[in-house]
C-alpha positions as CSV (number, residue, x, y, z in Angstrom):
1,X,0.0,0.0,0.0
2,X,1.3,3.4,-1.2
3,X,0.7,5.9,1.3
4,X,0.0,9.2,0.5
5,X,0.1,12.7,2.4
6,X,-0.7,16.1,1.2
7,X,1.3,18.9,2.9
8,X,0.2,23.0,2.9
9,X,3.0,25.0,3.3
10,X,2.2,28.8,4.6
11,X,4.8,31.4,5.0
12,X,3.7,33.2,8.3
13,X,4.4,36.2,9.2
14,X,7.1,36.9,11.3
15,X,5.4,38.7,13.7
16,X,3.2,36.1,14.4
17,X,6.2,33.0,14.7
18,X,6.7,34.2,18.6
19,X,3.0,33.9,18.9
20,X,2.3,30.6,17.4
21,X,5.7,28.7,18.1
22,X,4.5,28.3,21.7
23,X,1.1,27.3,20.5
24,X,1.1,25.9,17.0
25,X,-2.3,23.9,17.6
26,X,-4.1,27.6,17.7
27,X,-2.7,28.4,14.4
28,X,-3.3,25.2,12.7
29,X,-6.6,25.3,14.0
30,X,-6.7,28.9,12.2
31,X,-5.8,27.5,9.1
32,X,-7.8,24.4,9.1
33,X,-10.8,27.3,9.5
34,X,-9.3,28.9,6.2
35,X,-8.8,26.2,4.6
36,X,-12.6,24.9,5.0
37,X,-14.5,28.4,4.8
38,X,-16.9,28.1,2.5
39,X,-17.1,30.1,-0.4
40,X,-19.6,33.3,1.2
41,X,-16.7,33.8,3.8
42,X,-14.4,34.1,0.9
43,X,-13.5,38.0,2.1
44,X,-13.3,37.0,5.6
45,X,-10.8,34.1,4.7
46,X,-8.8,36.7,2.4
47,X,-8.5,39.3,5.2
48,X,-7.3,36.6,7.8
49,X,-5.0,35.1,5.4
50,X,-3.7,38.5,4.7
51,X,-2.8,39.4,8.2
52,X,-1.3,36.0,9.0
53,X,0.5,35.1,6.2
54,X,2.6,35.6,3.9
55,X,2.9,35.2,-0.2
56,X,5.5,32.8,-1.7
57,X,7.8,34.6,-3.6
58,X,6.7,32.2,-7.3
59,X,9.3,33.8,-9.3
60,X,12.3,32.4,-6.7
61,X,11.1,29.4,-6.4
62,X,10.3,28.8,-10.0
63,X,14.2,30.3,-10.8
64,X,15.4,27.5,-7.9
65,X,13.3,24.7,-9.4
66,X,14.4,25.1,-12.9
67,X,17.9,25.5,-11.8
68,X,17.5,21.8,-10.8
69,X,16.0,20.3,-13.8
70,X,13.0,19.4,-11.9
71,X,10.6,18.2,-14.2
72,X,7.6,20.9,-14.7
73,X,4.0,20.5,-15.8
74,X,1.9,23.8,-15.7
75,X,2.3,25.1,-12.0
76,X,3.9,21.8,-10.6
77,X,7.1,20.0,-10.3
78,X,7.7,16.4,-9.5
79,X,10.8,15.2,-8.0
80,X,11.1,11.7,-8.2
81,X,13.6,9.1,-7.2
82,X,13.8,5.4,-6.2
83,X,12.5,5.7,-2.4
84,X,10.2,9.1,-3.0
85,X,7.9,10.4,-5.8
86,X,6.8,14.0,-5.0
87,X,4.8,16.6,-6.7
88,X,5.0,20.7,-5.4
89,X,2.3,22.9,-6.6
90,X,4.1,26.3,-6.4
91,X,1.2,29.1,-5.9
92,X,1.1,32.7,-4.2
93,X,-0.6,31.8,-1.1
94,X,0.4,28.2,-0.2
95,X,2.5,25.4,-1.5
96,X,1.0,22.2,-2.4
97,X,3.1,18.8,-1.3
98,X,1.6,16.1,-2.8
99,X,4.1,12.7,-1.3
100,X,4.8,9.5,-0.5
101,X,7.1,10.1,2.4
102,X,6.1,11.6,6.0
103,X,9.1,13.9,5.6
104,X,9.8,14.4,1.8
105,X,13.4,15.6,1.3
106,X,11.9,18.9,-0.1
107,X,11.3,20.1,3.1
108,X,15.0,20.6,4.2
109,X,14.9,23.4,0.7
110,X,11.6,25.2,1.9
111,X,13.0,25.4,5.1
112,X,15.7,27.3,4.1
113,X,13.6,29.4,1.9
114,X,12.3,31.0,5.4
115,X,12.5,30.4,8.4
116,X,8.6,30.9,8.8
117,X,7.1,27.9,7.1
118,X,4.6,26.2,8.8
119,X,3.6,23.1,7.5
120,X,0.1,21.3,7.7
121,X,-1.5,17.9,6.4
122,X,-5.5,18.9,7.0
123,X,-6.2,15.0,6.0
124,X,-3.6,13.6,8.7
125,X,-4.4,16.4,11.7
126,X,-0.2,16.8,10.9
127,X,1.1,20.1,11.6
128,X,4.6,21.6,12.5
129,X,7.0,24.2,11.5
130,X,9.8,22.9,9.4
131,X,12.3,25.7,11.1
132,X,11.9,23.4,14.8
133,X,11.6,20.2,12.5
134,X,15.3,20.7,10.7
135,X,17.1,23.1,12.8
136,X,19.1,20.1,14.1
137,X,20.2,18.9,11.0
């Protein structure tokens, strides 16, 4: 059986790191809420994702992926190797992690990207920040 988890990288702001480092259930329980408003709170979901969050800077990321050869199709990429197949859906607001691994190898790049990423699977209740999860490596 080929498991599969689906990550949502957000770039917090860093304002807010302090905040939610010492209590990163209320923010993943603040983005679980974005992530399932429905489409009438559409504004209200803007204006909180607005104040907590960051956009991904696309055009760096884009520049770092084709730098590697990654293999693109439309807004995605898919690293792929003998142990891991991985897909990233680069967008403004939240990169996509589509995986077969609990801790794709991607994650060590995005981490040093920022130093803000906070990383959720809404399907697995999985949620940490990759700076605490790879500081030590």
């Amino acid at each position: 059986m080929i498991y599969i988890r689906t990550y949502y990288l957000f770039k917090i702001k860093n304002e807010f790191y302090d905040i939610y480092n010492r209590n990163p259930y209320s923010l993943y329980k603040t983005l679980e809420n974005l992530y399932l408003f429905k489409n009438k709170d559409f504004n209200l979901g803007i204006s909180l994702f607005t104040q907590l969050c960051e956009f991904h800077n696309v055009d760096l990321l884009e520049y770092y992926f084709s730098t590697k050869k990654y293999p693109k199709d439309k807004n995605k990429y898919i690293l792929k190797n003998r142990y891991e197949t991985t897909t990233v859906y680069i967008r403004p607001s939240v990169i996509k992690i589509v995986t077969n691994k609990n801790s794709p190898n991607i994650f060590k790049i995005f981490n040093y990207y920022s130093p803000y990423i906070f990383a959720v699977d809404f399907n697995s209740k999985d949620y940490f920040w990759l700076k605490n999860t790879y500081s030590k490596i």
